[in-house]
C-alpha positions as CSV (number, residue, x, y, z in Angstrom):
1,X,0.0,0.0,0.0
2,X,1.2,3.6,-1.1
3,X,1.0,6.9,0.7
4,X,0.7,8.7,-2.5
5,X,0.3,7.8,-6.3
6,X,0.3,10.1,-9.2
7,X,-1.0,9.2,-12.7
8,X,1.4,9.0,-15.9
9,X,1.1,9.1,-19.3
10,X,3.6,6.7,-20.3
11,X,5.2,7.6,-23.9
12,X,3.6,5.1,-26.4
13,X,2.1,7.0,-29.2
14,X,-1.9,5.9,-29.2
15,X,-4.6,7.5,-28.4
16,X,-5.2,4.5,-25.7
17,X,-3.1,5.8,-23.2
18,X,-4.7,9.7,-23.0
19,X,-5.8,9.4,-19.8
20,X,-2.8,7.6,-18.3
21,X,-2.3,5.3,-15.6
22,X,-1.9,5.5,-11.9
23,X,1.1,4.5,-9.9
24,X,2.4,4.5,-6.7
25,X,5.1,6.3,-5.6
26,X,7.5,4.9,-3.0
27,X,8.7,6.6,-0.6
28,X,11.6,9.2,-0.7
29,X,10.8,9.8,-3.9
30,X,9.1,13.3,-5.1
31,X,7.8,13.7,-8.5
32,X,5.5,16.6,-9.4
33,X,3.2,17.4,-12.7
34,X,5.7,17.4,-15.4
35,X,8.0,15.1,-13.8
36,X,10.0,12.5,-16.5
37,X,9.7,9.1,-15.0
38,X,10.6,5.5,-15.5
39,X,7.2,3.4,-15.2
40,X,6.2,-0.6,-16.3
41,X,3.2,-1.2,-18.7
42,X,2.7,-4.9,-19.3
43,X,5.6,-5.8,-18.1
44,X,7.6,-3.5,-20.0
45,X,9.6,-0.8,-18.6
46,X,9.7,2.8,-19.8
47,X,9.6,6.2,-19.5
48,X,6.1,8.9,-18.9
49,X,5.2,12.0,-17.7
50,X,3.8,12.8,-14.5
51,X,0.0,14.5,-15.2
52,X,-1.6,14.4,-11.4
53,X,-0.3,13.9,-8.2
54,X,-3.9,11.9,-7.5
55,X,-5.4,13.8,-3.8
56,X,-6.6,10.3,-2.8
57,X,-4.7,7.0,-3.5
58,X,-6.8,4.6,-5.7
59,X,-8.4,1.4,-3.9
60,X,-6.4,-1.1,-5.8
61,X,-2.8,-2.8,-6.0
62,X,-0.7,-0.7,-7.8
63,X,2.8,-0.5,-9.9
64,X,5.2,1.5,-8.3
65,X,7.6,4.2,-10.4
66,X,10.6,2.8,-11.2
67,X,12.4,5.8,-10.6
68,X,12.8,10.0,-11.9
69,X,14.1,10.8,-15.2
70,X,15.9,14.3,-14.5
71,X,15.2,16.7,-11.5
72,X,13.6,19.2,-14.0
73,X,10.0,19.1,-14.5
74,X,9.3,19.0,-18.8
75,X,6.5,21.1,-18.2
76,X,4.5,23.2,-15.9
77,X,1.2,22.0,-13.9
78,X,-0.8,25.2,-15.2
79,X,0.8,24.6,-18.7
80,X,-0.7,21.1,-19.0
81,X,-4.5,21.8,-20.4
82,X,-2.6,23.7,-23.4
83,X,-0.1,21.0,-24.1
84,X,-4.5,18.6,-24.1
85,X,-5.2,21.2,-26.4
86,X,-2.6,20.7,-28.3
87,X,-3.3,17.0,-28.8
88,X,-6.6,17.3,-29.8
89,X,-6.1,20.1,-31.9
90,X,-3.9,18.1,-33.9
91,X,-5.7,14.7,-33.3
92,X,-2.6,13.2,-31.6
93,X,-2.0,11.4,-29.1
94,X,-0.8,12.9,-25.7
95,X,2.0,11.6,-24.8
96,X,3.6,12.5,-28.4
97,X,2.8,16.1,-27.9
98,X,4.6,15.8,-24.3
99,X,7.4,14.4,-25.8
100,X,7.9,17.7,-27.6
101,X,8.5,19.4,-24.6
102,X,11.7,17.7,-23.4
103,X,15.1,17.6,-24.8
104,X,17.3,14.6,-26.5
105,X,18.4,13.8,-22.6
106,X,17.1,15.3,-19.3
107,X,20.3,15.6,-16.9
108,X,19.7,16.4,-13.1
109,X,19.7,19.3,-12.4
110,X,18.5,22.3,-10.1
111,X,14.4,22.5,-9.6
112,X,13.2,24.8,-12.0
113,X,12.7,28.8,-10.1
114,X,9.0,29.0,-10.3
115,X,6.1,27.8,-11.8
116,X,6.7,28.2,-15.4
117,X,5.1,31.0,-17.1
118,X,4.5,34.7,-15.7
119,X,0.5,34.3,-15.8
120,X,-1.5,37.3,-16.1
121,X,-4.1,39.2,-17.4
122,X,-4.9,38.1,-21.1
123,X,-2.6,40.3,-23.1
124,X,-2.6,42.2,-26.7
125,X,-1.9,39.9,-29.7
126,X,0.2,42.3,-32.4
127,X,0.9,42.3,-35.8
128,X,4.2,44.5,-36.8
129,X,5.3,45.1,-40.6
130,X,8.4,44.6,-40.6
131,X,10.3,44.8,-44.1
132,X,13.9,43.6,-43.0
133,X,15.6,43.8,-40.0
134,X,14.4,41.4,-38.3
135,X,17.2,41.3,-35.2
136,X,16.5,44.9,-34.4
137,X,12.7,44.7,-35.1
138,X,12.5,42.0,-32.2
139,X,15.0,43.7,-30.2
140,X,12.6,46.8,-29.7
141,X,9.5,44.6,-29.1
142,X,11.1,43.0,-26.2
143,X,12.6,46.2,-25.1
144,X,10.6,46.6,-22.1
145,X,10.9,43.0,-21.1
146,X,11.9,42.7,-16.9
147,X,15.5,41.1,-16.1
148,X,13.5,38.5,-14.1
149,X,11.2,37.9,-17.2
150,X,11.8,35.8,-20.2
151,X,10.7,35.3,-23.7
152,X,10.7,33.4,-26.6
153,X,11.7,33.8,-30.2
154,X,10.8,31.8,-32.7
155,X,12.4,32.2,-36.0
156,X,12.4,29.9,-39.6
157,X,15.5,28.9,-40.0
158,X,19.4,28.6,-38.3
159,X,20.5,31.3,-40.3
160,X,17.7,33.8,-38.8
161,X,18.2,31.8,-35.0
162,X,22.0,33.4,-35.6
163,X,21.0,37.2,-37.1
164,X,18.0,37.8,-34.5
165,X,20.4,36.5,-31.6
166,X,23.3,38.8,-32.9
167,X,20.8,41.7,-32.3
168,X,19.6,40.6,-29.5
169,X,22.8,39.6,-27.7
170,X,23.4,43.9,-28.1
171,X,20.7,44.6,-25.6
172,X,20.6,41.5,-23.4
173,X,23.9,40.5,-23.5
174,X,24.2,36.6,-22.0
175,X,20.5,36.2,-21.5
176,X,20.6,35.3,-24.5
177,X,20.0,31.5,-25.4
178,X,20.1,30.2,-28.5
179,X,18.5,26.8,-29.8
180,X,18.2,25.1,-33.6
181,X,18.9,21.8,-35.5
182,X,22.6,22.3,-35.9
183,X,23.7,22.0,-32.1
184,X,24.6,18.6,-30.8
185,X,22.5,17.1,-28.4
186,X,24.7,18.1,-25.5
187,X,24.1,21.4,-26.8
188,X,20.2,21.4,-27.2
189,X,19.9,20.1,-24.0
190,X,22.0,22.8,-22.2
191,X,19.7,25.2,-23.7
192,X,16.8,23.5,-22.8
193,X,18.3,23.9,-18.9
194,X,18.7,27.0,-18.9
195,X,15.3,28.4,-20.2
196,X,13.9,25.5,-18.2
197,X,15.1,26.6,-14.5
198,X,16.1,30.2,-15.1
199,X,14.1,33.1,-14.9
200,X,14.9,36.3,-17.3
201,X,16.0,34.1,-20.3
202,X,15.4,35.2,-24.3
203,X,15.2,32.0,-26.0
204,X,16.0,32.3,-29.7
205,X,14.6,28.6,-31.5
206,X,13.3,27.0,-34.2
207,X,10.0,25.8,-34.1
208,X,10.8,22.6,-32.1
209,X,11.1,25.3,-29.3
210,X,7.8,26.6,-29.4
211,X,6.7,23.6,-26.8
212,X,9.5,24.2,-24.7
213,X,9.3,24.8,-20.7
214,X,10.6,28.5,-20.3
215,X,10.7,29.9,-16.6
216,X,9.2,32.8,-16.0
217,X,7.7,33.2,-19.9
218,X,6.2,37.1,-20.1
219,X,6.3,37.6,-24.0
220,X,6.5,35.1,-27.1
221,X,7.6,36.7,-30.2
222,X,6.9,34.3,-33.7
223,X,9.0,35.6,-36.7
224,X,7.5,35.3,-40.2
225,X,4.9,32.9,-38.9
226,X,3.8,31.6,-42.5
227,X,6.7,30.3,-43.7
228,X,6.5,26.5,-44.7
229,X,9.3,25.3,-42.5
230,X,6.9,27.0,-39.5
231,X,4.7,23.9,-39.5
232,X,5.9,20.6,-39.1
233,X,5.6,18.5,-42.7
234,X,4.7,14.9,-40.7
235,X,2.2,13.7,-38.3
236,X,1.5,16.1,-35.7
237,X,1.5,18.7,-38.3
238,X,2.4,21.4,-35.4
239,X,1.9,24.8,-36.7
240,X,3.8,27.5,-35.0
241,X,1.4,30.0,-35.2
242,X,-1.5,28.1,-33.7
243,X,0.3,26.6,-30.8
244,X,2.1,30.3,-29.8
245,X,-1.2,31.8,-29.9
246,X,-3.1,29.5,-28.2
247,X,0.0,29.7,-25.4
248,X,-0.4,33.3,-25.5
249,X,-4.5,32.8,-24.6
250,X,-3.1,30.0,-22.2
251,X,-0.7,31.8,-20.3
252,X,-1.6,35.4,-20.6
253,X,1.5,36.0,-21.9
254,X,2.3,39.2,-24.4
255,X,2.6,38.2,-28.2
256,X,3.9,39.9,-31.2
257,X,4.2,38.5,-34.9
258,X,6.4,39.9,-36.8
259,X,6.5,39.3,-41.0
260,X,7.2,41.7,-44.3
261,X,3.2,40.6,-44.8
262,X,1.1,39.3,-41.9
263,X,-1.2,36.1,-42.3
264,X,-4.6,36.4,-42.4
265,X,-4.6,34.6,-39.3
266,X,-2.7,37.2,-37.5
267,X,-5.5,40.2,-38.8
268,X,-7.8,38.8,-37.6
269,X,-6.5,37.6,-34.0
270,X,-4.3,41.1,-33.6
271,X,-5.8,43.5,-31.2
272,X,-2.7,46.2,-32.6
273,X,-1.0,46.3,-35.8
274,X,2.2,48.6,-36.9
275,X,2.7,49.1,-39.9
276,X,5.3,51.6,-41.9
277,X,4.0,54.6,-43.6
278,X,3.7,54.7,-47.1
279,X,4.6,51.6,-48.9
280,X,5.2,48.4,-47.0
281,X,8.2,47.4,-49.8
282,X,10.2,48.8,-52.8
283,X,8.7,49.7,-56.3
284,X,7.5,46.3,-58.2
285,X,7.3,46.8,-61.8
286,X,5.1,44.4,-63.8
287,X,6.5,42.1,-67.3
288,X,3.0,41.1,-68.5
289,X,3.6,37.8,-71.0
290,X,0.8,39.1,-73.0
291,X,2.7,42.3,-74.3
292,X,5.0,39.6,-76.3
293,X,4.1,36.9,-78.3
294,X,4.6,33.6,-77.3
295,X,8.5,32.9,-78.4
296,X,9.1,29.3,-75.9
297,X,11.1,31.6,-73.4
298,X,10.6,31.3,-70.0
299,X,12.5,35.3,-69.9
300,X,10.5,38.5,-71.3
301,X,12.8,40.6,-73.6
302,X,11.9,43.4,-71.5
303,X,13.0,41.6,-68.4
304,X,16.3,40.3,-70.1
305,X,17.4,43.5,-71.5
306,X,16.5,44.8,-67.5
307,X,19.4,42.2,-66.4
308,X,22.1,43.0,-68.8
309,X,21.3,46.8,-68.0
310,X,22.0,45.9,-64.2
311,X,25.0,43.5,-64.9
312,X,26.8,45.0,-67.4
313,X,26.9,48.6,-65.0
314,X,28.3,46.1,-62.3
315,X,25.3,45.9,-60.2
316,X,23.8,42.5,-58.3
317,X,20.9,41.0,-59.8
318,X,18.4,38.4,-58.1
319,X,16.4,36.0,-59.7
320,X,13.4,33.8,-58.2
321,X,12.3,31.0,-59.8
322,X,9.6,28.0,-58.7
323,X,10.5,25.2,-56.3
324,X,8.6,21.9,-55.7
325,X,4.9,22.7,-54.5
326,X,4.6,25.1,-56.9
327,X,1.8,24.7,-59.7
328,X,2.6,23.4,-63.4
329,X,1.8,26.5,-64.8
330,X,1.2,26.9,-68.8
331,X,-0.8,29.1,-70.8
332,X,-2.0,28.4,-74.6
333,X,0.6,28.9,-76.9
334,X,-2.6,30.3,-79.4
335,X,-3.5,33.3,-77.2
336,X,-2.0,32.9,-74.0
337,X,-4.8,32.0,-71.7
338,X,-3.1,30.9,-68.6
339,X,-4.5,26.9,-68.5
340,X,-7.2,27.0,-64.9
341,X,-9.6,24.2,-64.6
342,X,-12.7,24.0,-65.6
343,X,-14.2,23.3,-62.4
344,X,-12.6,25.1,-59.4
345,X,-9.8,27.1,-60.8
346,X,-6.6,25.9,-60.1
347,X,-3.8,25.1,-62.4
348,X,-3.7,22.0,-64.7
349,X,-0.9,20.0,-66.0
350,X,-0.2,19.4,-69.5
351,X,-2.4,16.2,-69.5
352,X,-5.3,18.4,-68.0
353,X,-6.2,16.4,-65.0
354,X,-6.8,19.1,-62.0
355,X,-4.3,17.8,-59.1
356,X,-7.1,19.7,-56.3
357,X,-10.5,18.0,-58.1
358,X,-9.7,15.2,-60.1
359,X,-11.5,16.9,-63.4
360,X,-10.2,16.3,-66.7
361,X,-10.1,19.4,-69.0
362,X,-10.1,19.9,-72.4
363,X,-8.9,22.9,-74.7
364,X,-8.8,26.2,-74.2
365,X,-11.6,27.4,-73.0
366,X,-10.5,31.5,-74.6
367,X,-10.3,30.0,-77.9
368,X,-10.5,26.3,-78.1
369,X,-6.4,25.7,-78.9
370,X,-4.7,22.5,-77.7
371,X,-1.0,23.7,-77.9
372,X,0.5,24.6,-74.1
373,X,3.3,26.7,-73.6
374,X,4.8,25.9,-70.1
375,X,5.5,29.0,-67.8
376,X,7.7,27.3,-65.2
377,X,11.7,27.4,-65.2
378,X,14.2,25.9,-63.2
379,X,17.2,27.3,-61.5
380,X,19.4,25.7,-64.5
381,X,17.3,26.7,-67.9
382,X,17.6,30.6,-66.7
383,X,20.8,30.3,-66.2
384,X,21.7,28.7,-69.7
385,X,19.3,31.6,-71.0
386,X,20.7,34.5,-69.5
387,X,24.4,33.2,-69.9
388,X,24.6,33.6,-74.0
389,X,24.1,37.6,-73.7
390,X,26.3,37.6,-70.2
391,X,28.9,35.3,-70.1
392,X,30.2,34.5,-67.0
393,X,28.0,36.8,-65.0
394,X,25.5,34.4,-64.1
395,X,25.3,31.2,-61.7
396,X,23.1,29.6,-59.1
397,X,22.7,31.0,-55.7
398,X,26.5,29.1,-54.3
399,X,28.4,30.7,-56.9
400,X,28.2,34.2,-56.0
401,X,28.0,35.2,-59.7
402,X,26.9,39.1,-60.1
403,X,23.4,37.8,-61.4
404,X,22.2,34.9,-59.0
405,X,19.2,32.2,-59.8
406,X,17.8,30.9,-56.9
407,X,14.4,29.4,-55.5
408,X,13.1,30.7,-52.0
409,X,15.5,29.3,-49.8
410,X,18.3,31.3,-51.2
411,X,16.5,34.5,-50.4
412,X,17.2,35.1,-47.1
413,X,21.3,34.3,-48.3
414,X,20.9,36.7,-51.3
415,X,21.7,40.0,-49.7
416,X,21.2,43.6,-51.2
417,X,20.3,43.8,-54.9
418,X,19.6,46.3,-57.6
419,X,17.2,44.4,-59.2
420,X,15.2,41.6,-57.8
421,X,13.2,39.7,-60.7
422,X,10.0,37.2,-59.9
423,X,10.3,34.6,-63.5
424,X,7.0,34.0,-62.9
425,X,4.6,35.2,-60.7
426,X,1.7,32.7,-61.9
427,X,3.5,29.5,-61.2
428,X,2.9,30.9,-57.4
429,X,-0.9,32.1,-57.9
430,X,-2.5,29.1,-59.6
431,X,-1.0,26.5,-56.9
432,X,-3.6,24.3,-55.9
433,X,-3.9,25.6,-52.4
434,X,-6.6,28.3,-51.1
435,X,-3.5,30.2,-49.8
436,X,-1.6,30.2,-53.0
437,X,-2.4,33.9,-53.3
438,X,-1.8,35.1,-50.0
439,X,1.8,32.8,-50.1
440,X,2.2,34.7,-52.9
441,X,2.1,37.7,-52.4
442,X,4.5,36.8,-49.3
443,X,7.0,35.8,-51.2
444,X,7.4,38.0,-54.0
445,X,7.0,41.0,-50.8
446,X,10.4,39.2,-49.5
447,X,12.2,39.0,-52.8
448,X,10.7,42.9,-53.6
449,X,12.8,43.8,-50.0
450,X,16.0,42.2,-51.4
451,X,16.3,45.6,-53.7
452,X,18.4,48.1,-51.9
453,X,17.0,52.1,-51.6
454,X,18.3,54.0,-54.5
455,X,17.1,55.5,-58.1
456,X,16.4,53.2,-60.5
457,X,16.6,50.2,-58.1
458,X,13.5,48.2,-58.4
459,X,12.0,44.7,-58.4
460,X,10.6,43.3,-61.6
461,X,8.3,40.3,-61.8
462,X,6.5,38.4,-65.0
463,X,3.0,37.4,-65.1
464,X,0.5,36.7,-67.9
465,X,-2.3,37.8,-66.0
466,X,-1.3,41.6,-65.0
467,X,-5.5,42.0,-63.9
468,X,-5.1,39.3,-60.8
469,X,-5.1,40.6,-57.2
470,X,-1.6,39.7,-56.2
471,X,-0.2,41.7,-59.6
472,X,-2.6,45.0,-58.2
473,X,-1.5,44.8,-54.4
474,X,2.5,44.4,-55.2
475,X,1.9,47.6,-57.9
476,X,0.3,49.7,-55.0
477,X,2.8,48.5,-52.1
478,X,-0.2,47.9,-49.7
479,X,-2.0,44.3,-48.4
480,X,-4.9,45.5,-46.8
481,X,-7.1,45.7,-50.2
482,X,-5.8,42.2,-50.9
483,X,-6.2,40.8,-47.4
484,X,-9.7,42.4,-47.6
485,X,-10.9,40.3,-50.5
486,X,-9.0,37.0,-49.2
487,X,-11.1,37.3,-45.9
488,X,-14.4,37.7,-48.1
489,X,-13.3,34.4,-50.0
490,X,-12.3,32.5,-47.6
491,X,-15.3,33.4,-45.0
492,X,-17.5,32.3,-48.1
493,X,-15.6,29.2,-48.6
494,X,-15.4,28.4,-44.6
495,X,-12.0,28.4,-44.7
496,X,-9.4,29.5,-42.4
497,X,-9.3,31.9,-40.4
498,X,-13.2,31.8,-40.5
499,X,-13.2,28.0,-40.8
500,X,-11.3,25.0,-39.6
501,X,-9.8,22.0,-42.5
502,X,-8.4,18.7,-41.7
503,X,-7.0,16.6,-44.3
504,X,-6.8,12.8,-43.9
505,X,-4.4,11.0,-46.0
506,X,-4.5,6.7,-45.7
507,X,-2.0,4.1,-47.3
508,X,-3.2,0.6,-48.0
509,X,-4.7,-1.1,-46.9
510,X,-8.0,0.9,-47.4
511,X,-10.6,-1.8,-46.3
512,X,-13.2,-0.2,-44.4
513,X,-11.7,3.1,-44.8
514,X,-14.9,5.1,-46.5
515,X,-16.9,2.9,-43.8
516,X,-15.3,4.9,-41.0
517,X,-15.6,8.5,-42.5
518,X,-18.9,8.1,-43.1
519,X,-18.7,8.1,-39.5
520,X,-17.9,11.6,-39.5
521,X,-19.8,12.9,-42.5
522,X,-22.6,13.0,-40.0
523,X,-21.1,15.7,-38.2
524,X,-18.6,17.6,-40.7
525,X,-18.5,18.4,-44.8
526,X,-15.8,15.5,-46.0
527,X,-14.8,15.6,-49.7
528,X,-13.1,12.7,-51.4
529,X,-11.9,10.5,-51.2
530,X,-8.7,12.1,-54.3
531,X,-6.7,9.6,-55.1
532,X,-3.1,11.0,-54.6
533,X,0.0,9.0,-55.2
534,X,-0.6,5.5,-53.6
535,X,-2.5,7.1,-50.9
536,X,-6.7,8.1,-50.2
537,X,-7.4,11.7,-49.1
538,X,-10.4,13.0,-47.8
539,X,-10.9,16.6,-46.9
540,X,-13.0,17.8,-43.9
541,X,-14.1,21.0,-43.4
542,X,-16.2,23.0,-41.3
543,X,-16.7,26.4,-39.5
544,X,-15.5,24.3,-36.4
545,X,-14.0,20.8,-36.4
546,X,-13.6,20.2,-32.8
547,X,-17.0,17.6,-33.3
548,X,-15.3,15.7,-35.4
549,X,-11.8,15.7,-33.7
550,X,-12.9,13.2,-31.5
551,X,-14.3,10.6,-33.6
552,X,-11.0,11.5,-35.9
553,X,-9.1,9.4,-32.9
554,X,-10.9,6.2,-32.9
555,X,-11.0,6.3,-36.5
556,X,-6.8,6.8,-36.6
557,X,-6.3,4.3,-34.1
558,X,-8.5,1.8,-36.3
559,X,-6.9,2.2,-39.4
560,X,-3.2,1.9,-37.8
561,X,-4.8,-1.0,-35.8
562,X,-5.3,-2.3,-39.4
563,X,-1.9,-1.6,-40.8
564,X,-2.6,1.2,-42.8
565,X,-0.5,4.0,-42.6
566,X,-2.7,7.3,-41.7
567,X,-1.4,11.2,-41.6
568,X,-3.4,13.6,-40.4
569,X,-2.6,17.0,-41.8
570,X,-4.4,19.7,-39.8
571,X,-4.7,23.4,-42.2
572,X,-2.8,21.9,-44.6
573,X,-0.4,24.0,-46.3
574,X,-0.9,22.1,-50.0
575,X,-4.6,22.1,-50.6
């Protein structure tokens, strides 16, 4: 018989466990919500999280712990019902999202100082504009921030972990922690410490961080929120965004996102926006295709003699083309109708099968041709292009040539530029996702901020459709007209913000599959299933989803019981 017992989530990754189990705990020892310990299930030993220290020891024989993992708790008691939110936001099971919270190895160490996050008061959600800069941008946001306060940073990528710390470092000197993919476990795990047990901290992380016990939390500051590498690509599909905000709401902790364009997601949840006077980015001039005659080029003569005039005076030129995820764009080579389905709009392959709907289309539907001119380019067929007039001035982003080709990633290595040229800005607006305009417009606002101040400095982009939205908000150098009409589309459509989407994606074997959902059609919309790849999708969408969240987990657990492989994306960044 125990004097105490505590339940545990033990870490096995099914929905099965939720609730946990409850142990005894022996005496001497003293774990407490949050606690990493060593437990038995069935006989087999292994590690779980401490969720309740139970007030009243359960009438039954039970399993002691087999011991503490760590003297640091991986997360707070009062941070607990947002790490449950967490899981069923993302239909996952718990202990996977508490698994997120720790580090590759939990040392002993001292207690941490507190009881996690500075609680409060709900506080303002803001949205600032911020063009470049980033460092300094953050750096005044958290300029008020208490020595006995932390906060935490999260950024896209190592390379912006190392310039926002830089600035940082400036004006908090060693309080400064810093924590990405390219430290060594050791490493990640000192960090991990520190932030865990030491109040007054400014944790600087990727998103992995953004789960992370930080002592004394008063202020979370996201960084270019809607960048792809901000949401986790597999199963939980953990979106930065989501998760800060709803540990903003959580915690009553101060929050601040901070992007050259904000997400829709942030208007509508920001109580304050700042934004610059005047225009939010340089001059964008506009190449429109349908000025020149269809010549198999993937470059404008307009936009080619614009390169050589930049090169040949000894200026740096960048130049964006599509990556993977990007649509097959082509137009017909007749008239130069840029090639939409028939049914819903987004852009079809050569073959005319809609990748979003599954319809087949047929000529083209301006004049009935059947000849496509594709619109896309790789890093490699510019380059050959542009290097017969400039020999030796051109090269992919690693060369350091005067005129650079490069996809997204290279923009935030590309440094100052004269000119700054988008190949094609409809390979990024007909992408078969109800974001593609928003992203965008996002992107080409980055590689429009790449163009140093100056006369005749300007960012040039090609389109064949100079009449779309995107085209009109990057010639007036505001997004609220834009954001304006993407809120009215989306509200219409029930998609985010003003709706909730979950896609469901299952790998043989499918017996039984349709049987289950139908489960869910009687509470939620579910399209499909679209066959894609090897796999079944079905799409569910609803002004809220949380109905169907539930049933989502018995269904999962089913299907894997089964054998069949099942993610589950939730506001999927591809559809």
């Amino acid at each position: 018989m125990f004097a105490r017992a505590c339940q545990v989530v033990p870490e096995i990754a099914s929905f099965a466990v939720d609730d946990g189990f409850a142990y005894g705990i022996p005496e001497g020892m003293e774990p407490v919500i949050g606690s990493r310990v060593r437990v038995r299930v069935s006989g087999r030993r292994m590690r779980g999280f401490v969720t309740a220290i139970l007030d009243e020891v359960p009438d039954k024989k039970l399993v002691p712990l087999d011991g503490i993992v760590g003297d640091i708790p991986s997360f707070a008691a009062n941070d607990l019902p947002f790490l449950r939110w967490c899981a069923t936001h993302y239909v996952s099971p718990v202990s996977t999202i508490l698994k997120r919270t720790v580090p590759p190895n939990i040392p002993s160490a001292t207690r941490a100082q507190g009881d996690g996050n500075h609680r409060g008061a709900a506080k303002p959600i803001r949205s600032v504009v911020v063009p470049t800069a980033f460092g300094e941008a953050v750096a005044d946001v958290l300029a008020g921030l208490d020595d006995d306060r932390s906060a935490m940073v999260v950024v896209p990528s190592v390379v912006e972990v190392g310039q926002v710390a830089t600035a940082l470092t400036e004006r908090f000197g060693d309080r400064v922690v810093t924590a990405h993919s390219d430290l060594v476990n050791k490493e990640i795990t000192a960090a991990w410490v520190k932030v865990a047990t030491s109040p007054g901290t400014v944790v600087v992380g990727t998103r992995e961080t953004v789960l992370w016990p930080v002592c004394g939390l008063a202020h979370i500051v996201v960084v270019q929120d809607s960048r792809r590498v901000m949401k986790s690509p597999s199963t939980p599909t953990l979106g930065v965004r989501e998760i800060a905000h709803a540990r903003s709401q959580s915690a009553g902790v101060a929050l601040d996102f901070l992007a050259p364009l904000p997400s829709l997601e942030v208007l509508t949840w920001a109580t304050e926006e700042s934004v610059p006077p005047g225009r939010c980015w340089p001059l964008v001039e506009v190449a429109d295709r349908m000025d020149e005659p269809p010549s198999g080029s993937v470059l404008l003569e307009r936009t080619r003699t614009a390169i050589a005039s930049v090169a040949n005076a000894g200026g740096r030129v960048f130049a964006l083309v599509g990556r993977r995820g990007y649509a097959r764009a082509f137009r017909c080579a007749t008239c130069g109708e840029l090639r939409r389905c028939e049914r819903c709009r987004a852009a079809v392959g050569r073959d005319g099968s809609c990748t979003r709907c599954g319809h087949t289309n047929g000529s083209c539907q301006a004049c009935g041709g059947s000849t496509w001119q594709h619109l896309g380019a790789g890093i490699g067929s510019v380059v050959d292009d542009l290097s017969r007039s400039l020999p030796g001035l051109v090269g992919p982003a690693d060369e350091g040539k005067i005129v650079t080709v490069g996809t997204e990633r290279d923009i935030r290595t590309a440094g100052s530029v004269r000119l700054a040229v988008g190949v094609d800005v409809d390979t990024l607006t007909m992408a078969p996702n109800y974001r593609a305009g928003e992203d965008a417009l996002r992107l080409l606002v980055r590689l429009a901020n790449l163009v140093e101040r100056g006369r005749g400095n300007r960012c040039l982009v090609q389109t064949a459709d100079s009449s779309q939205p995107v085209v009109a908000a990057l010639r007036s150098g505001r997004y609220d007209e834009f954001m304006n009409q993407e809120r009215s589309i989306r509200a219409a459509a029930g998609f985010p913000p003003s709706g909730d989407l979950i896609a469901i994606e299952v790998s043989p074997p499918f017996d039984g599959v349709d049987d289950l959902m139908s489960e869910v059609r009687q509470v939620v919309d579910v399209h499909g299933p679209a066959e894609v790849a090897d796999r079944m999708r079905y799409l569910l969408a609803a002004r809220d989803l949380d109905p169907a969240r539930l049933r989502l987990r018995s269904i999962v657990r089913t299907l894997r019981d089964r054998g069949s492989n099942v993610r589950v994306d939730v506001d999927p960044i591809d559809i």
